[in-house]
C-alpha positions in Angstrom: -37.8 -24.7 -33.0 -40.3 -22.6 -35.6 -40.8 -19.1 -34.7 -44.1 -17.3 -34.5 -43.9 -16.6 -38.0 -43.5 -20.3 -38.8 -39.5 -19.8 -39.4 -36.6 -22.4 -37.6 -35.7 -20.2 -34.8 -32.2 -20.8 -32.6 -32.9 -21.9 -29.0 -29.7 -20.3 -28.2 -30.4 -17.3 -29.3 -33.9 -17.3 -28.5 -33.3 -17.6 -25.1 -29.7 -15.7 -24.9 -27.5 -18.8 -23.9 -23.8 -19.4 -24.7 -23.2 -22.3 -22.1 -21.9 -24.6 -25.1 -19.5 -22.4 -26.8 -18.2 -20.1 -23.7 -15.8 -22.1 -23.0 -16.6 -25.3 -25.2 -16.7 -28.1 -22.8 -15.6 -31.7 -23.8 -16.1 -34.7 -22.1 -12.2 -35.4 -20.7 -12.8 -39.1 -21.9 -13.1 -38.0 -25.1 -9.6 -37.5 -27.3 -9.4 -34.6 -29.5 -6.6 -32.8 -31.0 -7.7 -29.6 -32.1 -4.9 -29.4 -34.8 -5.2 -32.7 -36.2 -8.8 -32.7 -36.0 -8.6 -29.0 -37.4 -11.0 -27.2 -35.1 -11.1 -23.8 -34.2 -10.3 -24.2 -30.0 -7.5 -23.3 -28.2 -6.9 -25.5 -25.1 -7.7 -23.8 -21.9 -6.0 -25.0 -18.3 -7.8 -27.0 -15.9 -10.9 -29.1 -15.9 -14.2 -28.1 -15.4 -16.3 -30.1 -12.6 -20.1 -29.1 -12.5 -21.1 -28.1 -8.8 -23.9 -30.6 -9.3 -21.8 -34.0 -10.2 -18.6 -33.5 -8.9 -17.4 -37.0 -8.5 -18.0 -38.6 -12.0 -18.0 -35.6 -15.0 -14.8 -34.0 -15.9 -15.0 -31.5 -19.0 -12.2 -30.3 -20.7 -12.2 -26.8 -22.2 -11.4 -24.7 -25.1 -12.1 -20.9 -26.4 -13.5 -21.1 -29.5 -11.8 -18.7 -32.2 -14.8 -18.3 -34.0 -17.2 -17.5 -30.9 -18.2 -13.7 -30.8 -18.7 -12.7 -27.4 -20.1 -9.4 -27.7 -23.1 -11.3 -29.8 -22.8 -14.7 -28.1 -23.2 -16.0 -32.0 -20.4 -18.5 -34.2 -19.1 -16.5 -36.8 -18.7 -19.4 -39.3 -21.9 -20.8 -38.4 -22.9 -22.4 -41.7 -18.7 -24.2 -41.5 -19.1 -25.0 -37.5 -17.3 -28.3 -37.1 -18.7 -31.8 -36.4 -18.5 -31.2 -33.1 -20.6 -28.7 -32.7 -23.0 -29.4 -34.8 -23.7 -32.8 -33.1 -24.2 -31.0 -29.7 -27.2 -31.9 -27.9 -29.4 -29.6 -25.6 -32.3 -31.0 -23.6 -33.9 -28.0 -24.8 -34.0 -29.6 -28.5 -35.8 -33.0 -27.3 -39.0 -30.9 -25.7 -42.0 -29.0 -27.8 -43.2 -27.0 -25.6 -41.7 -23.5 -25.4 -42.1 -22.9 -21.3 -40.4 -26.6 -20.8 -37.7 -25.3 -23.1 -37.3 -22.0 -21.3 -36.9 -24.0 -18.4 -34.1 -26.1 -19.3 -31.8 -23.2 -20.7 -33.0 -21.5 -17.6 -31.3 -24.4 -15.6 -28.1 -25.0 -18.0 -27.2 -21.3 -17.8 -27.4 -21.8 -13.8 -25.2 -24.7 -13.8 -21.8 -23.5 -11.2 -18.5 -25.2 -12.4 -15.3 -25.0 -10.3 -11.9 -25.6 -12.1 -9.8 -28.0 -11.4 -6.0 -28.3 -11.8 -5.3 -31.2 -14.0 -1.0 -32.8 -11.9 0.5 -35.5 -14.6 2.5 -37.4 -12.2 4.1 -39.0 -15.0 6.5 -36.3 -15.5 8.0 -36.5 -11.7 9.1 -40.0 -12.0 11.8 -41.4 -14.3 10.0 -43.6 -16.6 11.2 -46.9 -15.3 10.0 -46.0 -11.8 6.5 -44.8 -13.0 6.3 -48.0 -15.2 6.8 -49.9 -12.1 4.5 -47.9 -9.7 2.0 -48.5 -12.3 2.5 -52.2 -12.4 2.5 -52.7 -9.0 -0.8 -51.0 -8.1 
């Protein structure tokens, strides 16, 4: 977004929002390994469940070693990995800067509850949960 004074200008920033990077929240369909993939998270218990869509979106989440919370800013900014880099924002599709306030306005009120994630795997001997899983 440019500025008043005709310079690219961070939404975030701009409008003071962290939702993204506080905890990073990843689609739970999606596989990452943050060592293999050499990013800068630490995994975080639970699942995250937006109040609004609670029956389809599961996010996993991680803190981010590089996110400053007293600034709310990356501290390797220029080195963020793929990931974050290739986050998308409604607020970047929009021109106008009210319609953007908006939309941060409404991602920084989205409610998450966490969620417990039970791998019934481990409870079962392997040869039972191989045939529980075949059977159903």
């Amino acid at each position: 977004m440019k500025g008043f004074n005709g310079e690219e200008t961070n939404i975030c920033l701009l409008f003071g929002c962290s939702m993204c990077c506080n905890p990073v929240k990843i689609n739970s369909r999606r596989l990452i390994d943050p060592e293999r993939d050499k990013l800068p998270f630490v995994k975080l218990e639970g699942v995250l469940v937006p109040k609004s869509n609670p029956d389809t979106v599961r996010l996993k989440q991680y803190r981010c070693s590089n996110f400053n919370v007293k600034t709310g800013l990356c501290t390797d900014y220029d080195n963020r990995p793929n990931i974050c880099r290739n986050t998308t924002c409604r607020a970047f599709d929009v021109i106008r800067y009210i319609d953007k306030k908006r939309i941060v306005e409404q991602i920084k009120e989205e409610q998450f509850f966490s969620k417990k994630i039970i791998n019934y795997s481990l409870r079962f001997p392997k040869k039972l949960f191989f045939l529980f899983t075949i059977m159903y």
